[in-house]
N, C-alpha and C positions, 0 to 999 in steps of 0.2 A: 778976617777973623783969625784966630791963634784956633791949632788945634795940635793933639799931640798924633808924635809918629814915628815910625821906625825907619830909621836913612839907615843905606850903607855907603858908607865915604870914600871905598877902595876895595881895591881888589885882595879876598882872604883876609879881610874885617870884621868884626863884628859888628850887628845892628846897634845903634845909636836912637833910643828913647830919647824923644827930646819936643821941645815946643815950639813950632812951625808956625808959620804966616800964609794962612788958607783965602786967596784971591775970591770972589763971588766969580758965578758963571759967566761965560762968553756967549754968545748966540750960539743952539746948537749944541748947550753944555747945561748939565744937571748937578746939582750939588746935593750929595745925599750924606745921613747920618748914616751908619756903619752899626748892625747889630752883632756881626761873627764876620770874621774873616778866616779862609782855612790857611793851614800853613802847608803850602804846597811844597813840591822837590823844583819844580823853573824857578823860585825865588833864589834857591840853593844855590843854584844853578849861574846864579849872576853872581856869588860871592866867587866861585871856583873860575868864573871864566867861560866857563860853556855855556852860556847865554852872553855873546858880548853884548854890553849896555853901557854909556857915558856916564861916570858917578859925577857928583851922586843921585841916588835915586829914592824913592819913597817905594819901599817893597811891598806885594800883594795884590793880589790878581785873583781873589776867589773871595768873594763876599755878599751880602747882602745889606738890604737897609732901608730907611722910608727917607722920599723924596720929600725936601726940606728948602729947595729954590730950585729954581730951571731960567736961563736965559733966553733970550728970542726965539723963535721960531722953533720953540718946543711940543708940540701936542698931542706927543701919543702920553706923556705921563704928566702928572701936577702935582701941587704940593699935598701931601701926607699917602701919596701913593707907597703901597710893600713892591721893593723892586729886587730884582735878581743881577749881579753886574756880568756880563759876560765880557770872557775874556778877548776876545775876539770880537769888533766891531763888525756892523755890516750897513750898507749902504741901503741897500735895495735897490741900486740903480745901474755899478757895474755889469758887467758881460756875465763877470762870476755869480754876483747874484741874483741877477735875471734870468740865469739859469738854475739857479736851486741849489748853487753852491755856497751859500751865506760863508762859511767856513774860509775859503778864499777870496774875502774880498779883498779888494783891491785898497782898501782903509788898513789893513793888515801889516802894510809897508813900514807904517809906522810908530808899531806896537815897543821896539825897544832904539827909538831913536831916543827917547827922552820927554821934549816937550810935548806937548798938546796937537792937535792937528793945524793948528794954525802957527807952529812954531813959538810960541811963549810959553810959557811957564806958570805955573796953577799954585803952586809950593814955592816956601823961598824960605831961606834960613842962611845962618852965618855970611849975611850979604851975597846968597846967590841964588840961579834961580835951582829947582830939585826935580829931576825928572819923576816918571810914574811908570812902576814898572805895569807891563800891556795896556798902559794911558789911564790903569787904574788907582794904583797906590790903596791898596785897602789896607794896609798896614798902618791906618789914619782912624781918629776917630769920627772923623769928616774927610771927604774926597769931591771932589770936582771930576768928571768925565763927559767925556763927549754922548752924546743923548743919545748915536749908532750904539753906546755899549749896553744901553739900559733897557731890561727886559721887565714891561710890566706883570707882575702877578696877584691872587687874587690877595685883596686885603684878609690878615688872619691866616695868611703864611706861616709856619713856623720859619722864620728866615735866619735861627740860627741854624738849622737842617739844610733850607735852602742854597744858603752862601756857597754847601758842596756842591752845587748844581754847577754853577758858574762857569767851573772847569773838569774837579778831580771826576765826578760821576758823570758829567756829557760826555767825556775824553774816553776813559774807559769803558762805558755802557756803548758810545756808539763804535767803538772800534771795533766791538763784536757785532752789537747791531747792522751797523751800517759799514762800516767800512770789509771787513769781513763779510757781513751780509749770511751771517749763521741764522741756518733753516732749521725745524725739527728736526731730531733724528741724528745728527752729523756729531763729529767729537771735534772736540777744541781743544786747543791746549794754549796755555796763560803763563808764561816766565815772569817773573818779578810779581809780588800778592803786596802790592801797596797800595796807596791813595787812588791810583787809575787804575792794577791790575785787578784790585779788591770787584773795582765794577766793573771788568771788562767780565769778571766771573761771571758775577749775576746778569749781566746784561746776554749770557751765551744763555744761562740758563730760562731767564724770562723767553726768549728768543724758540725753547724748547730742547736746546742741546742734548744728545742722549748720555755720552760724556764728555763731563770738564775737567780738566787733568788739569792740578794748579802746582809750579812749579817754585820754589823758593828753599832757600840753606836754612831757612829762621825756623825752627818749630812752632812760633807761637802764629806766625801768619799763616802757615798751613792750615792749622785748626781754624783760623777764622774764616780761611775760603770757605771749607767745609763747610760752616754754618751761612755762606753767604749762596752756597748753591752746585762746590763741585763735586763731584763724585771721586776724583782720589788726588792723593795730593803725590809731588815725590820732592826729594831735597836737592838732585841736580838731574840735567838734562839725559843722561843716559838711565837713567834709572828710571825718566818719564818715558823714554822710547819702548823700556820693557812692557810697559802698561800699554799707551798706544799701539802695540803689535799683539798682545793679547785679546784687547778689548776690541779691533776691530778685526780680527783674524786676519792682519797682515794687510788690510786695505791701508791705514795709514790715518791723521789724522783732515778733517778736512782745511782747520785754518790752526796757524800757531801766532798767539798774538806775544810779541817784545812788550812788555809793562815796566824794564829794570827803571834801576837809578838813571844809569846811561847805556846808550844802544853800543855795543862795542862791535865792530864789524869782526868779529870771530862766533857772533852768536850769528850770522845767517844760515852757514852751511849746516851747520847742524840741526839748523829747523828748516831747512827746506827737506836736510833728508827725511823728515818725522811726519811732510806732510804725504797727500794722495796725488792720484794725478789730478791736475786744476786744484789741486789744494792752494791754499794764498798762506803768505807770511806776512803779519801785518809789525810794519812799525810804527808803532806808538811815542816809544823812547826818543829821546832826546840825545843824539851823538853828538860825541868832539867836535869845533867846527873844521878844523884838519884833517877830519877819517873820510878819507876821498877812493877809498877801497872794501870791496866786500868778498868774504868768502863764499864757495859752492860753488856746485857746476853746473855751468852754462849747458852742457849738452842734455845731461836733465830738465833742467828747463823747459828746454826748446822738446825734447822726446816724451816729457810728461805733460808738456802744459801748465807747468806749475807756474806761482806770481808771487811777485814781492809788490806790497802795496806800503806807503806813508802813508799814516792817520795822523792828520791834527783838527786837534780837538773832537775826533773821532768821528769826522766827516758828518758833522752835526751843522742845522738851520739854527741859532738859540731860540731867534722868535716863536719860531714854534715848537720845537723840540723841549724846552726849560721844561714850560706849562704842561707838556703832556707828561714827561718825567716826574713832574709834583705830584701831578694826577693818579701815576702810578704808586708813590710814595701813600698818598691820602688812601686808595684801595689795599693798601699790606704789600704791592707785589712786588715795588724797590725799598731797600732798604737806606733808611739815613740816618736814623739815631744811631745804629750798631757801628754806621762808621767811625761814629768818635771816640776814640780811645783814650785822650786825654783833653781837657782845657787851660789856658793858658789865657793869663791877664796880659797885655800889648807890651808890659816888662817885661817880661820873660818870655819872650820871641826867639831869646838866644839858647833859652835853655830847652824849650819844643823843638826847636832844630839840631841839639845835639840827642834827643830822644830819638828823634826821625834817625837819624846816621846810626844811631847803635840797635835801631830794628824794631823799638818799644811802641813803635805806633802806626797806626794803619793809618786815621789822619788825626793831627792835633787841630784842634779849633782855638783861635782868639774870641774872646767873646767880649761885647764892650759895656 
């Protein structure tokens, strides 16, 4: 089938609108129609290089949509099923996720090689074939993925809300949630108030945080922490230490989670000194793949007990986690509609991502 998409053809390009040749499913593969897709910062991420990926590629990795075919040996979803895509496959069968670690599984490997799990190709255009960025390309009006990616939910979804599930709100909800593992009572603090830091807010707050100190240069993304759940905001890191050393009278904060654009190993030291003792530093962000060094001191560390943890996809299950996040959404207690600050029709992809880069949005949604 022809369907329309947005490719990047090289490295520091712009996305390429255009009309694709969309293969039917493989065994193990679902082909779904596409209601929203969000426009994430790892898409970005593949233009600039820090996400290395083989162009080209079909961008988008946060969507939703109703299943519309399924190949062999499909049968947790059928056709006109509302589905959630995660970005992150999982097996249910590796070590990692027979342990509880869906987030790591071992289908993960081959999130930005390119093709499909089975090494071919899903997309094909100017006589080649077109990868899918995290095997999903939702940057399509139709996508083909592997059936591990596809999270059923209840029919009557709002699944343009949903699509944020996929990534931007698991990533940041559970990096406080879960990865951090913020208790009642404790304070947090959130550098970068975008697409994942916006929910790593709320996700302290739902959690019961007593303060959230949200960190950001933008005035306009402070104000929306604020209304997303923190308690103060500041425009750079020493200006949050002020607050942190107030508000807990010098105990310290208990977790500081990294949300920026990019994790720069100059932001460690300065957040482990903000945290408590067994305070954690969570990162989230996304670094250069050449920052093979960090700041702060080790003998701290070691004399307070403090951590530095990685969060990807914020140490989230999708299977189960999506569904109960909607479930939170349907009771008022996460927010999804506030996320979206702008919309954007699948043409103008390029112009949502120079809105992202100049700060104007917390997330843009494709809608189709």
């Amino acid at each position: 089938m022809k369907t329309k998409a947005a490719v990047l053809w090289g490295l520091n390009e712009k996305w390429q609108v255009e009309e694709v040749e969309l293969d039917a499913p493989k065994e193990s593969e679902v082909l779904v129609k596409l209601t929203a897709s969000g426009l994430c910062h790892s898409d970005e991420h593949l233009v600039t290089g820090d996400i290395p990926m083989p162009f080209p590629v079909v961008g988008g990795h946060e969507g939703a949509g109703i299943v519309v075919g399924a190949g062999a040996n499909v049968t947790h979803v059928a056709e006109g099923d509302s589905v959630v895509l995660s970005f992150l496959p999982s097996c249910g069968r590796c070590s990692y996720c027979a342990r509880g670690m869906q987030n790591l599984c071992d289908l993960g490997a081959f999130l930005i090689n390119g093709p499909q799990l089975d090494g071919t190709y899903r997309f094909h255009a100017r006589g080649q074939g077109l990868g899918q960025m995290c095997l999903l390309g939702t940057f399509s009006e139709y996508t083909v993925v592997p059936a591990a990616s596809v999270v059923k939910v209840d029919n009557g979804t709002a699944l343009d809300k949903a699509a944020l599930v996929g990534c931007g709100v698991a990533t940041g909800y559970g990096s406080a949630v879960r990865t951090a593992e913020v208790r009642a009572g404790e304070t947090v603090v959130v550098m970068g108030i975008g697409g994942i830091g916006i929910n790593a807010v709320q996700g302290a707050r739902i959690a019961g945080a007593r303060n959230i100190i949200a960190i950001d240069p933008v005035q306009f993304k402070r104000d929306k922490a604020l209304e997303f759940g923190a308690t103060h905001t500041a425009a750079t890191v020493p200006e949050a230490a002020l607050l942190v050393v107030e508000l807990t009278r010098g105990q310290m904060a208990d977790s500081f989670i990294i949300t920026t654009d990019i994790a720069e190993t100059d932001y460690i030291g300065p957040a482990l000194d903000l945290v408590a003792k067994r305070g954690k530093v969570i990162i989230t962000a996304v670094a250069h793949p050449d920052a093979t060094q960090m700041s702060g001191s080790l003998f701290m560390l070691t004399m307070m007990e403090k951590q530095i943890r990685g969060s990807l996809y914020g140490s989230s299950n999708a299977q189960h986690d999506i569904p109960r996040m909607l479930d939170l959404y349907n009771k008022g207690q996460l927010k999804l509609d506030e996320l979206i600050t702008r919309e954007y029709a699948l043409e103008d992809v390029n112009q949502g991502y120079e809105d992202m880069r100049n700060g104007l949005n917390i997330r843009g949604l494709i809608r189709y």
